[in-house]
C-alpha positions, 0 to 999 in steps of 0.5 A: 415202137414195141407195141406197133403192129409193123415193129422191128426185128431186134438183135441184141448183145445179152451181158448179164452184167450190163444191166446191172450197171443201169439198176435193170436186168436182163429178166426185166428186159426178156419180160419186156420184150415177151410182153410186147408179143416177142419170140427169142432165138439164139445166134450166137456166142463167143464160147464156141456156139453153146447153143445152135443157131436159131434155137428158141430161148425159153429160159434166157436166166439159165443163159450165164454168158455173153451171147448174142439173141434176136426177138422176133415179133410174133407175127405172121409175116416176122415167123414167115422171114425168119423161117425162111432164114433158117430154112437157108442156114441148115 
């Protein structure tokens, strides 16, 4: 599903912890994700928004809290959706 040219947008919880339970990572899962042509952006958190909305992540493993991240597919019509929802959340 990852490698398809029309593959989805994902919004995902990031726990560090959590991965750990399985034996994985949430580098592992970032690496992943980036290998399959994924570009991340930051939504939001539960400590009074530590990093704006929509702001790409470059560096998830300095990201210490329970946040919430969308991978976008780096594709042309992906990059052009989400421009367009940032454009209407400023």
């Amino acid at each position: 599903m990852l490698s398809r040219p029309d593959r989805p947008a994902i919004l995902f919880e990031c726990n560090s912890a959590t991965p750990g339970e399985c034996g994985e990572s949430v580098a592992g899962l970032i690496e992943l994700l980036c290998g399959y042509g994924y570009a991340l952006y930051y939504v939001n958190d539960y400590c009074g928004q530590k990093i704006p909305f929509g702001n790409p992540i470059e560096k998830p493993d300095t990201i210490g809290w329970v946040c919430n991240l969308f991978a976008v597919p780096v594709t042309e019509a992906a990059t052009r959706r989400w421009a367009t929802v940032l454009k209407h959340w400023q």
